[in-house]
Structure formats: C-alpha cells, structure tokens
N, C-alpha and C positions, 0 to 999 in steps of 0.2 A: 473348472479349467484344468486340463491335465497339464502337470508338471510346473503345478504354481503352488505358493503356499498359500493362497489366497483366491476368492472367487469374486469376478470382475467389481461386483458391487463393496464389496471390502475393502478389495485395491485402492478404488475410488475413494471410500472415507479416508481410507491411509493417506492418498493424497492430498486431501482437503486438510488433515489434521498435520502433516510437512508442512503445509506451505504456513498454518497458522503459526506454528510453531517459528515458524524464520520472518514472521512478519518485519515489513518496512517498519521503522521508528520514524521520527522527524526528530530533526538537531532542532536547540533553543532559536527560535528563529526572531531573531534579531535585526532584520533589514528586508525589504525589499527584492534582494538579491538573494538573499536565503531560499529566501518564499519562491522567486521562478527557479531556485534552480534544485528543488524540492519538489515541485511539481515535476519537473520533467524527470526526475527518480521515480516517483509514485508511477507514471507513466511508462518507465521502461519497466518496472518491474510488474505492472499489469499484463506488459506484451510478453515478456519471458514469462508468464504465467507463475509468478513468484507470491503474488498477493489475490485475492478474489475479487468481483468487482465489488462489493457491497463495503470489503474495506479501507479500498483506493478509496470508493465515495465518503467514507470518513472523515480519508485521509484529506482532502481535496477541498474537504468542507471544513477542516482544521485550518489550511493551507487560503481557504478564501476569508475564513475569518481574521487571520492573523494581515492578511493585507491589507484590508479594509483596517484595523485597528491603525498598521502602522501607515498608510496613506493618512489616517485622520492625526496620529500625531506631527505628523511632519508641517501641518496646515497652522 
C-alpha cells in the first residue's frame, strides 16, 4: 500500500494486537448488579470494536458463572 508503513495484512495484526493490549478487565464482582452492569460494558466494548468476539465470549462466560454462583448464594 503506498504511503503506509504497513501492508493491509500487517495493519490488521497491529490491530488485533491494540485491541489485546487495551483489553476489558472485570471489577471483583461482588453482586448481581456488578455482573449486569459488566455485561453491558463487555457489550459496548464489542460494538466499539474494542475487544474480539472470542474474548467478550470469555468475558460473558466469567460474567455467567459469577451469576449463577451469586443467585445460588443468595438462596
């Protein structure tokens, strides 16, 4: 590509290796209310193309286990 330092297939792992780099964390999730409101982070930062999908699915599957734990201690 003229006038890039980079040729498109490059650019592209550059990109994939940013966004790894800035990935979402999850806070100690502590309640119920953590957990949805954690989920809907994980969510915007899949649409602002911030995270991949493979580790929203992680994230979502940290985010479903952590519910389930704390629905069952609440019981």
């Amino acid at each position: 590509m003229k006038d890039t330092d980079r040729c498109y297939k490059h650019q592209e792992q550059a990109d994939i290796e940013r966004r790894r780099r800035a990935q979402l964390t999850l806070p100690p999730l502590v309640d119920l209310k953590t957990v949805q409101r954690e989920i809907g982070n994980v969510a915007q930062a899949l649409i602002e193309d911030r995270i991949d999908e493979d580790y929203a699915g992680e994230l979502l599957q940290k985010l479903e286990r952590a519910s389930m734990a704390l629905r069952g201690s609440r019981a």
